[in-house]
C-alpha positions as CSV (number, residue, x, y, z in Angstrom):
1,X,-18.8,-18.3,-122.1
2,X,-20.1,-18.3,-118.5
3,X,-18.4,-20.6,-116.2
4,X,-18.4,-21.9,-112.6
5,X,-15.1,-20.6,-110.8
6,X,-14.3,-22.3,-107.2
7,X,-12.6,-18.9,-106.1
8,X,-12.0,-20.7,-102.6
9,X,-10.0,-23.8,-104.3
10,X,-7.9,-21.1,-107.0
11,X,-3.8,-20.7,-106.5
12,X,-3.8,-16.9,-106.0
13,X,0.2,-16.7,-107.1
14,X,-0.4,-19.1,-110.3
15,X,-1.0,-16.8,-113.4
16,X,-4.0,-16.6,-115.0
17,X,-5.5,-15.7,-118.7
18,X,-6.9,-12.3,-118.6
19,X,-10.5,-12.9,-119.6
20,X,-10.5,-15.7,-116.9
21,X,-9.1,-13.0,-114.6
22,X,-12.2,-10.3,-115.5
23,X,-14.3,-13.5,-115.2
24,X,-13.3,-13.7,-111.6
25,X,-12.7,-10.1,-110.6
26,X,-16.6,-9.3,-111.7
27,X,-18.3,-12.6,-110.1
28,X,-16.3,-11.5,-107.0
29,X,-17.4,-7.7,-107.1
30,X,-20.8,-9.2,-107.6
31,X,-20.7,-12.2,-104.8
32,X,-19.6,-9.8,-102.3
33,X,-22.1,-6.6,-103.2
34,X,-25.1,-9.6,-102.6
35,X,-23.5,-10.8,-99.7
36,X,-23.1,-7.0,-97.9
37,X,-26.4,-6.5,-98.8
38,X,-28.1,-9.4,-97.1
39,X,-26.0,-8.3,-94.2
40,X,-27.7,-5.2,-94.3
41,X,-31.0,-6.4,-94.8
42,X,-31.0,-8.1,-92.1
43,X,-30.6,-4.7,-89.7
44,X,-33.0,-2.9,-92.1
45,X,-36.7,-1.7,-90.2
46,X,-39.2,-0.2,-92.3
47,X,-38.0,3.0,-91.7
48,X,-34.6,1.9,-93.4
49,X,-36.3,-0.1,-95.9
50,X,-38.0,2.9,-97.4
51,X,-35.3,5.2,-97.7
52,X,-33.9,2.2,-99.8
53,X,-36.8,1.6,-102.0
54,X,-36.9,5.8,-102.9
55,X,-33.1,5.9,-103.6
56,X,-33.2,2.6,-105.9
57,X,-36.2,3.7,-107.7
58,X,-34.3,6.9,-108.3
59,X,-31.7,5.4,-110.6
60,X,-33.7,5.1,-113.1
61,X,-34.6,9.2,-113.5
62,X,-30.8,9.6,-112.8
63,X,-29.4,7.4,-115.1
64,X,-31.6,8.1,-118.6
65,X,-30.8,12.3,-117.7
66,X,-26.8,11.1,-117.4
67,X,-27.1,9.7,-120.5
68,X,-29.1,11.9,-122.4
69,X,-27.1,14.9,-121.6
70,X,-27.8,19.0,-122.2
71,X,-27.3,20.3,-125.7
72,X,-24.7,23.5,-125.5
73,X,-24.5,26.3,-127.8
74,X,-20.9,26.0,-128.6
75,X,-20.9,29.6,-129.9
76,X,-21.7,31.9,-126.8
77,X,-19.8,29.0,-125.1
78,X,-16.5,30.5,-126.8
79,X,-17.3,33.3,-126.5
80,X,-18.1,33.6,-122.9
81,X,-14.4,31.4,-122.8
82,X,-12.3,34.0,-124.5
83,X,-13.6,37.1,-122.9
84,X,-12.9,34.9,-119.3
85,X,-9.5,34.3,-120.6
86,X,-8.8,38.5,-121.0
87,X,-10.1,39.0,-117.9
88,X,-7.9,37.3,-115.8
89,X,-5.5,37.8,-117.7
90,X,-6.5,41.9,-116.8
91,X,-6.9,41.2,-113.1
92,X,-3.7,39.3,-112.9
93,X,-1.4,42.3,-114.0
94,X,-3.0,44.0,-112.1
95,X,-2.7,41.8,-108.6
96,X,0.8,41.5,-109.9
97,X,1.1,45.5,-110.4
98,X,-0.5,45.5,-106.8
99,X,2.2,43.4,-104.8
100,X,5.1,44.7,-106.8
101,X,4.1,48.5,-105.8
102,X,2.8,48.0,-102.0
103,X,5.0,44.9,-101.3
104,X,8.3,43.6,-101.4
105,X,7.5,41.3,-104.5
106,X,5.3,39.5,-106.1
107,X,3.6,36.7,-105.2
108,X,1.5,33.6,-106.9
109,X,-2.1,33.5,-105.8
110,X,-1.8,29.9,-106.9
111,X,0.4,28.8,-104.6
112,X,-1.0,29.0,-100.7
113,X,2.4,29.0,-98.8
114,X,2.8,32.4,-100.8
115,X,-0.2,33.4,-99.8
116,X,0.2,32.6,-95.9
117,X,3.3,34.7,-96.5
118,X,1.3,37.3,-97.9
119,X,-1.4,37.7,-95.7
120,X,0.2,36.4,-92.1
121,X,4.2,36.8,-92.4
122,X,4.1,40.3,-94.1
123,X,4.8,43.2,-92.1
124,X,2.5,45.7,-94.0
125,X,-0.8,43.2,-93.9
126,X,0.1,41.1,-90.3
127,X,-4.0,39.8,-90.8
128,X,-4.3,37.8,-87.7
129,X,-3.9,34.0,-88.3
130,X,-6.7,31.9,-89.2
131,X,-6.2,28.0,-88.7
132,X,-8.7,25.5,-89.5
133,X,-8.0,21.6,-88.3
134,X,-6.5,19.2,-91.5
135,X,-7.0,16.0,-92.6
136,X,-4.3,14.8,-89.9
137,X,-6.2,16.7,-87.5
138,X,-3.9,19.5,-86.9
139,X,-4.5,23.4,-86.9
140,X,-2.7,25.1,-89.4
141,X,-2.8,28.4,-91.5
142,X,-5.7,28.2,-93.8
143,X,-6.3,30.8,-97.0
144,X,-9.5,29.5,-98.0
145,X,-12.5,31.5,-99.2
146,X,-13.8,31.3,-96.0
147,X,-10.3,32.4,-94.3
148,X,-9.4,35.2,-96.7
149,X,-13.4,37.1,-95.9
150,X,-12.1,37.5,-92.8
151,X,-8.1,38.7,-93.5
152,X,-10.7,41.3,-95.4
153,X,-11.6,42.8,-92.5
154,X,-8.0,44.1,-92.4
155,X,-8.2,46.8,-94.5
156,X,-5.0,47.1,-96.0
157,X,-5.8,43.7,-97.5
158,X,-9.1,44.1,-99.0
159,X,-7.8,44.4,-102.4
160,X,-5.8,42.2,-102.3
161,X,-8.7,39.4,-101.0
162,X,-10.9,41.1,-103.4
163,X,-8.0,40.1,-106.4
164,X,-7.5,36.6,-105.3
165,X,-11.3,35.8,-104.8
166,X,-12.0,37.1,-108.7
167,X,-9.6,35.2,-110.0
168,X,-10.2,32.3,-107.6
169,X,-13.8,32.8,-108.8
170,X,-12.6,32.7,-112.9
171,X,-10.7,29.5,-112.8
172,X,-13.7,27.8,-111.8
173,X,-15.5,29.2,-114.5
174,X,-12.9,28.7,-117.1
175,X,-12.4,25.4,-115.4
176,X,-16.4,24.6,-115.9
177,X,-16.4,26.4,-119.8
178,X,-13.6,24.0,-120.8
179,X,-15.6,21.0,-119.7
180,X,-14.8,18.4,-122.1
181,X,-18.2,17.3,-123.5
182,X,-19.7,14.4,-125.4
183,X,-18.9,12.8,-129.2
184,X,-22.1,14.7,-129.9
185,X,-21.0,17.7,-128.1
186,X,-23.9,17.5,-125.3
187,X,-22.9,18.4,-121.7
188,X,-23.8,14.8,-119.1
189,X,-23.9,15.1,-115.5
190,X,-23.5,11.5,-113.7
191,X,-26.1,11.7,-110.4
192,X,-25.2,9.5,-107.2
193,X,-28.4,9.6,-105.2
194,X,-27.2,8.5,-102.0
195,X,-24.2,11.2,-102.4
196,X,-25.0,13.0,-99.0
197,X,-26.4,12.5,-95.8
198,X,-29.2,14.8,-96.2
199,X,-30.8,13.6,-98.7
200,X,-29.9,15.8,-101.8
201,X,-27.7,14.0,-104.6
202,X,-24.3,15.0,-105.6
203,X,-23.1,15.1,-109.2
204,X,-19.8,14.9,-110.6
205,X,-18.0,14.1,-114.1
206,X,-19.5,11.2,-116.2
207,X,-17.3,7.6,-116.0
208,X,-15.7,8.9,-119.6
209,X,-14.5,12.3,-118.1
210,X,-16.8,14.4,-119.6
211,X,-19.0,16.8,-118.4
212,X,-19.1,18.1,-114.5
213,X,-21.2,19.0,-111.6
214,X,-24.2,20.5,-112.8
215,X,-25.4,21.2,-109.7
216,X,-23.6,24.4,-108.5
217,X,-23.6,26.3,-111.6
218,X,-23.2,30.0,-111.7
219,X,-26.0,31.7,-113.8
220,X,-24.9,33.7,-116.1
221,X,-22.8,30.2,-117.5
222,X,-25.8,28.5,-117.6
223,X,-27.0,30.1,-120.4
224,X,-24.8,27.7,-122.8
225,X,-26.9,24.7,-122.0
226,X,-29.9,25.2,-124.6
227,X,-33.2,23.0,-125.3
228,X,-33.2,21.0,-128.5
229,X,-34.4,21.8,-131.9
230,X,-38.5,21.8,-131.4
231,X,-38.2,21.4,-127.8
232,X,-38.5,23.8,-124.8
233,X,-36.3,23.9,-121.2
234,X,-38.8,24.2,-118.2
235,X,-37.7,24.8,-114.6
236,X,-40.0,23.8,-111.0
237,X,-38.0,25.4,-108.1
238,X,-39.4,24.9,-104.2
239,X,-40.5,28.1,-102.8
240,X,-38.5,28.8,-99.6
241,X,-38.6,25.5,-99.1
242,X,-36.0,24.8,-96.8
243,X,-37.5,27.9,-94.7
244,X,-40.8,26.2,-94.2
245,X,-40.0,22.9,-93.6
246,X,-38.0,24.2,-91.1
247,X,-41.2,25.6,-90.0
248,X,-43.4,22.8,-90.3
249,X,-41.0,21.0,-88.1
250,X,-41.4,23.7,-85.6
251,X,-45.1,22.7,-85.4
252,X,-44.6,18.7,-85.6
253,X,-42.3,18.8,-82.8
254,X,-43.2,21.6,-80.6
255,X,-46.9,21.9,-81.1
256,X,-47.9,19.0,-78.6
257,X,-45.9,20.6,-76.1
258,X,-45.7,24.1,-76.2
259,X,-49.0,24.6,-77.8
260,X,-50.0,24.7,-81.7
261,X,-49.9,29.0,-81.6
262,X,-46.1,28.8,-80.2
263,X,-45.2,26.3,-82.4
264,X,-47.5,27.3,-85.7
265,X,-45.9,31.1,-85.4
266,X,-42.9,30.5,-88.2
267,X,-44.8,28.2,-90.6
268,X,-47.6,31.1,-90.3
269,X,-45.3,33.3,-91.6
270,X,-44.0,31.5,-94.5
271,X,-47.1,30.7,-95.7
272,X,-48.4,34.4,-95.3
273,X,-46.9,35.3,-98.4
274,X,-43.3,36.6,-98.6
275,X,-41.4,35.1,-95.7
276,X,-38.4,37.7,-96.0
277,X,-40.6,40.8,-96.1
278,X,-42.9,39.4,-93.4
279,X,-39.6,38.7,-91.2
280,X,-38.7,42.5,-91.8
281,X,-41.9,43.5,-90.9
282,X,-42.2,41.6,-87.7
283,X,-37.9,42.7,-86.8
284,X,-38.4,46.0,-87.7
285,X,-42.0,46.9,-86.9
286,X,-41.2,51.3,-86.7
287,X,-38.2,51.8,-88.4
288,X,-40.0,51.8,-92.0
289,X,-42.8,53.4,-93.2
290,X,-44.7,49.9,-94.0
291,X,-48.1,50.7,-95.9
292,X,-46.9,53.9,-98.2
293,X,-46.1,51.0,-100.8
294,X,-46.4,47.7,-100.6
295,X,-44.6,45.7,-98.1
296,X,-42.2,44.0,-100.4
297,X,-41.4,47.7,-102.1
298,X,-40.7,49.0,-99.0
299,X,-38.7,45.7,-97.8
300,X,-37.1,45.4,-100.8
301,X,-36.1,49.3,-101.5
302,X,-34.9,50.2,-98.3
303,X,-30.9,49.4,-97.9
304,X,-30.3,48.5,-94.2
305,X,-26.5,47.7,-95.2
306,X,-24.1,48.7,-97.7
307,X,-26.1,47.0,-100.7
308,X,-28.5,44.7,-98.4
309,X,-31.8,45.8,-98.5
310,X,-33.8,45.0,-95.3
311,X,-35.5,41.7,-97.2
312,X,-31.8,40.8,-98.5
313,X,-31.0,40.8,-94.6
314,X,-33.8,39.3,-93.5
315,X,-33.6,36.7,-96.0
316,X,-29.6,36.4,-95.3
317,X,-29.5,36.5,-91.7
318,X,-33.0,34.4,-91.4
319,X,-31.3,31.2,-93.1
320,X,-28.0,31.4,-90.7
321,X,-29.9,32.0,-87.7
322,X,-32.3,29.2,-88.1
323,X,-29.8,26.6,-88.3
324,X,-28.0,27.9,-85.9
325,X,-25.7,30.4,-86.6
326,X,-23.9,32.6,-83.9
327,X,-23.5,36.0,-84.8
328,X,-19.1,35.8,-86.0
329,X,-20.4,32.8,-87.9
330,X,-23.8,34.8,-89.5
331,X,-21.7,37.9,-89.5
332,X,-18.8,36.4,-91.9
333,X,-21.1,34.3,-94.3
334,X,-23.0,37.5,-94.8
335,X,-20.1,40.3,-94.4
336,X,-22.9,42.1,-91.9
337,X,-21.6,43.8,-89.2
338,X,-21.6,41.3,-85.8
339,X,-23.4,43.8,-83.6
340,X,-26.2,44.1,-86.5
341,X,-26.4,40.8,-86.7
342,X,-26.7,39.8,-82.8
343,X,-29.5,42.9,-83.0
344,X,-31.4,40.9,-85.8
345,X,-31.2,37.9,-83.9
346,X,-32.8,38.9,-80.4
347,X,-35.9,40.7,-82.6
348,X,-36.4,37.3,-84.5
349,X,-36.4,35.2,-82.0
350,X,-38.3,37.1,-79.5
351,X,-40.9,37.0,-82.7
352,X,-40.2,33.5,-83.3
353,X,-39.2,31.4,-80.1
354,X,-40.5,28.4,-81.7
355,X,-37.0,28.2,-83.7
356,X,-34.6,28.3,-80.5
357,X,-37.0,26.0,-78.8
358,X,-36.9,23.6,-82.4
359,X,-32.8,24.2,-81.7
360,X,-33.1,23.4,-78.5
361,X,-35.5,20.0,-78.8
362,X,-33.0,18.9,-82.1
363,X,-29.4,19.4,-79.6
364,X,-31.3,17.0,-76.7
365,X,-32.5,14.2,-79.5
366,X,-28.7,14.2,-80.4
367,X,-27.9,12.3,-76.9
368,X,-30.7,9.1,-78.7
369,X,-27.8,9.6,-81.9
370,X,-30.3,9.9,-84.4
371,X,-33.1,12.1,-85.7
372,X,-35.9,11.2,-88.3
373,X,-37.5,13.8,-90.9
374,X,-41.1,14.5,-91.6
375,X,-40.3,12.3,-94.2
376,X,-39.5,9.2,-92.5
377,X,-36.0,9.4,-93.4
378,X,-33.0,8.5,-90.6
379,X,-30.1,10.6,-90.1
380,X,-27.3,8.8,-87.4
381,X,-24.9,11.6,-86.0
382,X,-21.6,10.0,-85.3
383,X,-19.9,13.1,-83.4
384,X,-20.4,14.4,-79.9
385,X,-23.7,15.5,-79.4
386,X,-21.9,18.5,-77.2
387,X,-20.0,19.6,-80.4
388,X,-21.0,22.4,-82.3
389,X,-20.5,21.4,-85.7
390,X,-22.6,18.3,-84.9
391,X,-25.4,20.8,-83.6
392,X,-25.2,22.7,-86.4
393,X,-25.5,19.8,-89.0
394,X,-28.2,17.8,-86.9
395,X,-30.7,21.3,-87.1
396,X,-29.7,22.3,-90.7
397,X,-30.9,18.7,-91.2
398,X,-34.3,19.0,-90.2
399,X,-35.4,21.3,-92.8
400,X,-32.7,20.4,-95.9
401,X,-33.1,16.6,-95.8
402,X,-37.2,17.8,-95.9
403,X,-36.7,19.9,-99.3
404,X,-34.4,16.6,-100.5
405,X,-37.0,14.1,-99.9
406,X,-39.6,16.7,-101.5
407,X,-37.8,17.1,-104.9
408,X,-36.8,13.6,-104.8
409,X,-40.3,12.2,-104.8
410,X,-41.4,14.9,-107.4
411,X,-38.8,13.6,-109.7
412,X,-40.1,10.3,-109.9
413,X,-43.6,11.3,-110.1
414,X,-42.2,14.0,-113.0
415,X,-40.4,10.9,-114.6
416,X,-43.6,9.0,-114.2
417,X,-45.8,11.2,-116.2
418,X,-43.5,10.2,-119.4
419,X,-43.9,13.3,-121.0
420,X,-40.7,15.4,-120.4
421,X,-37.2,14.5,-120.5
422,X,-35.5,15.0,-117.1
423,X,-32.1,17.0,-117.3
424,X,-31.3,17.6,-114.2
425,X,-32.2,17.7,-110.4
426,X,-30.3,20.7,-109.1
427,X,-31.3,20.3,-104.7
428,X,-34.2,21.9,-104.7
429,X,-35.7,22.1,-108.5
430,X,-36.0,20.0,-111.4
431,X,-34.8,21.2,-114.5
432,X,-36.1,19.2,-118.1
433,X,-37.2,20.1,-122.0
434,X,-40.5,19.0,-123.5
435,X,-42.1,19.6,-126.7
436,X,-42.6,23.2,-127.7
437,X,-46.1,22.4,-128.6
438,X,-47.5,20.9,-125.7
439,X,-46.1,23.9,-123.5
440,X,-49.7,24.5,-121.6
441,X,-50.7,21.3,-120.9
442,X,-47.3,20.0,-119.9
443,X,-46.4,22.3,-117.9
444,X,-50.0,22.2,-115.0
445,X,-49.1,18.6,-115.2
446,X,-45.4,19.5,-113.3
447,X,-46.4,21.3,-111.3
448,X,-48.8,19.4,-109.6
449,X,-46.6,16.3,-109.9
450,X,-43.8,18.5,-108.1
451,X,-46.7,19.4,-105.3
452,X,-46.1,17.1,-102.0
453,X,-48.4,17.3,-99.7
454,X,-48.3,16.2,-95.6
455,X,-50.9,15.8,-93.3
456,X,-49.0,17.2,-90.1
457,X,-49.7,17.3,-85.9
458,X,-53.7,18.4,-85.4
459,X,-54.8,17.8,-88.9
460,X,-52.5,21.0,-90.6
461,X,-52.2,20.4,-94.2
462,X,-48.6,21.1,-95.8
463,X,-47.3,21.9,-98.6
464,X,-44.5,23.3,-100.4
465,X,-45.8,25.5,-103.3
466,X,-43.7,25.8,-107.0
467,X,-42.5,28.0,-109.5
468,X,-42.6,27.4,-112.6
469,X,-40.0,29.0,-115.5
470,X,-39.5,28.1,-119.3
471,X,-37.0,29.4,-121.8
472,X,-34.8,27.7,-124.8
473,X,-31.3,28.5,-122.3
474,X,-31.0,28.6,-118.8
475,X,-30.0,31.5,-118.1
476,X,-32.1,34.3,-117.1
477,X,-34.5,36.0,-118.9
478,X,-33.8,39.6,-119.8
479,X,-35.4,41.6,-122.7
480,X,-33.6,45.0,-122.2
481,X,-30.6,46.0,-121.6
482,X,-28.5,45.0,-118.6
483,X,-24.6,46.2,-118.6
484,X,-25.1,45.2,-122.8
485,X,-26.2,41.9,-122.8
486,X,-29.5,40.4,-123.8
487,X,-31.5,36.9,-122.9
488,X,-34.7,37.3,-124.8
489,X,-34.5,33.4,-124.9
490,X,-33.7,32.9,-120.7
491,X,-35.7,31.4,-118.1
492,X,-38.9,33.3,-117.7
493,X,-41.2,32.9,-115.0
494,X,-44.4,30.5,-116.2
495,X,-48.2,31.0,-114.9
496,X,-50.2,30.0,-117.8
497,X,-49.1,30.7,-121.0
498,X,-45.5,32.3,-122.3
499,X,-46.3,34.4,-125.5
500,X,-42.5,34.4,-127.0
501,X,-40.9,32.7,-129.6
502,X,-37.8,31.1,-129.9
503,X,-35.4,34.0,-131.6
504,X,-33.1,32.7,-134.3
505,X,-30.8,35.1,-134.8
506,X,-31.1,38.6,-133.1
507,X,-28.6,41.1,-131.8
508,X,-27.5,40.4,-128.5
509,X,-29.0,37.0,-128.7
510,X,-25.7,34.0,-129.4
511,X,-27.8,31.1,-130.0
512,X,-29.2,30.0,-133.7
513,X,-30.8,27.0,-134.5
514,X,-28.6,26.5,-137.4
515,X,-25.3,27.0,-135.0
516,X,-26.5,24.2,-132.8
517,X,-27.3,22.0,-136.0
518,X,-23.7,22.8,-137.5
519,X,-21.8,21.7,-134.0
520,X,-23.8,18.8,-133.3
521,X,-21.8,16.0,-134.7
């Protein structure tokens, strides 16, 4: 029974009956929450008070797709378990085999202190030392992912990076397969939508332990989460989004004063079609034969690097350079050559000087400590405005926060329509199931709900166009062959009608109907 507790008049050292206790402990978690929120109200403007409004009005969404969870097909989900198992199993003995024949010993890929003497302290690798600051602020050795790419440039210890990485890689896999999952064997994601600065929400493990991240999942694993009996999984992803907000920002905050054509040049490009094939077009203007096919073939077919085709580049190097990326920094996150990539970046920005100039305008606002998206939404930059890292992270801002606040208002008006169930919200799509039946008028309906439009600088209308994709998993679609496996039931791109049907039991295909009805308890 409810009572009135004088917390301020209560001996803290006398002992107390435990539901008295919980009585206390809640009323005081709830006193105190109301109280630092009328704090903050207090400071909030209507720029604030917005923000506010969109994140608590997102709890809702969040909280019935935690909930409600993803159905898994238990079958390909073991299966997909044990051949991960034998493969690392395979790729250890042989890492082992490695160090014991071209080294003094073995060594534990697990364990980093090995690995710093493996890579730094041993004669026959000597990789030069990379340090990166700790949580105590100091500089010491560092073998993360990041760390080992460039020990990789040694190349005496290339296969040994390339080991550790694969079976870096296949822990987190096995880690993500072994997920423990619901009584009723579905998959739950918990959301926290003020999880990042940006904008985007993080996900993690429900309050129970089960399920994961859900955000950051490879592919080909996503093919155990499956739609449920009579329904069907539909996907809206952003096109380039992140590109052309970046792009519209270019115009917003350049256009009145360098002129709208300066500052309209990127944005004109992403909306001219393909952004990566027009960017190769416009970098490398002679150096392909551009109208024998079409521009994407010839983009797209033409390897400028190793496996990188000139649009893989262009689309690789375009990302890095725009939020400000120097060419060791581009160069290591794409394992492109630094002199190839300084090359690509005095051809795009003598096509595009908007972007340095955006750069430019986003590292002087840093001195005010604060910069607003097209979106109204407030970002205050703690560090030195003269630090790097803070220059990087205020202009990666401009055009990520953008694509945040876009999905984030397309999932409530998604939500709103009441006629799919949300799954999950994955940065810059929305993923959710519906019923099979009502596949072609549902899915017009999401798309436009997923459609935001701006009214930008000098009356330019802007929007950031969908794509649409439906399937019963969510992997990828693929009807032949590809290295033996087969996803007739995958993620297929949607335009107005998907002829398929659901299979129920094929070869190649690990998900039946009556499987999912047998593990669902």
């Amino acid at each position: 029974m409810a009572q009135i507790i004088h917390t301020h008049l209560m001996d803290r050292e006398a002992p107390m009956d435990p539901d008295e206790q919980a009585q206390v402990y809640n009323g005081l978690d709830c006193c105190i929450t109301h109280e630092v929120y009328s704090g903050l109200k207090k400071s909030a403007d209507e720029t604030s008070d917005a923000i506010y409004r969109l994140s608590f009005a997102l709890q809702i969404p969040t909280i019935e797709a935690s909930l409600r969870g993803m159905a898994v097909d238990l079958v390909y989900r073991d299966k997909l378990l044990a051949q991960n198992r034998k493969d690392s199993f395979i790729i250890e003995s042989h890492f082992n085999k490695l160090c014991s024949l071209g080294l003094s010993g073995l060594f534990n890929y697990r364990s980093p202190k090995q690995l710093k003497d493996l890579f730094y302290s041993d004669a026959f690798l000597a990789c030069t030392p990379i340090k990166k600051r700790n949580q105590k602020g100091q500089y010491i050795l560092s073998v993360d992912e990041k760390a080992l790419l460039q020990c990789k440039l040694h190349l005496t210890a290339q296969p040994f990076v390339n080991h550790i990485l694969a079976l870096r890689s296949m822990k987190k896999e096995t880690d993500f397969l072994e997920t423990p999952l619901t009584p009723d064997k579905r998959f739950p994601t918990s959301y926290n939508v003020v999880g990042t600065n940006s904008g985007r929400m993080s996900s993690a493990a429900s309050d129970f332990g089960e399920g994961t991240n859900a955000q950051n999942i490879k592919r080909e694993l996503k093919r155990i989460i499956v739609a449920d009996e009579g329904m069907k999984l539909g996907n809206v992803d952003l096109a380039q989004a992140d590109s052309r907000n970046f792009g519209a920002n270019c115009w917003t905050h350049l256009g009145p004063t360098h002129g709208w054509d300066f500052a309209g040049k990127y944005l004109d490009a992403c909306e001219s079609g393909d952004l990566h094939t027009t960017v190769a077009k416009m970098v490398w203007p002679t150096e392909l034969p551009w109208g024998t096919l079409s521009d994407r073939e010839i983009a797209e077919g033409t390897i400028f690097y190793k496996e990188d085709s000139y649009r893989q580049v262009s689309k690789k190097t375009g990302h890095g350079t725009n939020y400000y990326g120097k060419p060791p920094q581009v160069s290591l996150e794409t394992m492109i050559p630094i002199a190839m990539v300084k090359e690509f970046q005095e051809r795009y920005f003598n096509n595009f000087p908007c972007i340095p100039a955006l750069q430019q305008w986003a590292i002087n606002e840093l001195r005010l400590g604060c910069l607003t998206n097209l979106f109204n939404r407030r970002r205050y930059f703690y560090g030195r405005s003269t630090d790097k890292n803070v220059q990087n992270e205020a202009i990666a801002f401009l055009g990520q926060s953008c694509t945040a606040d876009q999905v984030n208002y397309g999932m409530l008006n998604v939500w709103a329509l009441n006629r799919v169930q949300i799954l999950a919200q994955v940065h810059d799509s929305l993923f959710f199931q519906f019923p099979e039946k009502d596949e072609d008028e549902i899915m017009p309906l999401i798309a436009e709900a997923m459609t935001i439009r701006l009214l930008l600088l000098n009356d330019r209308e802007f929007i950031v166009p969908v794509d649409l994709e439906t399937g019963w998993n969510w992997g990828k679609y693929n009807d032949k062959s590809s290295r033996g496996k087969l996803n007739p039931d995958g993620m297929k791109s949607w335009s107005d009608h998907d002829t398929r049907s659901r299979t129920v039991s094929k070869p190649g295909s690990r998900f039946t109907v009556k499987n999912l009805l047998k593990h669902r308890v």
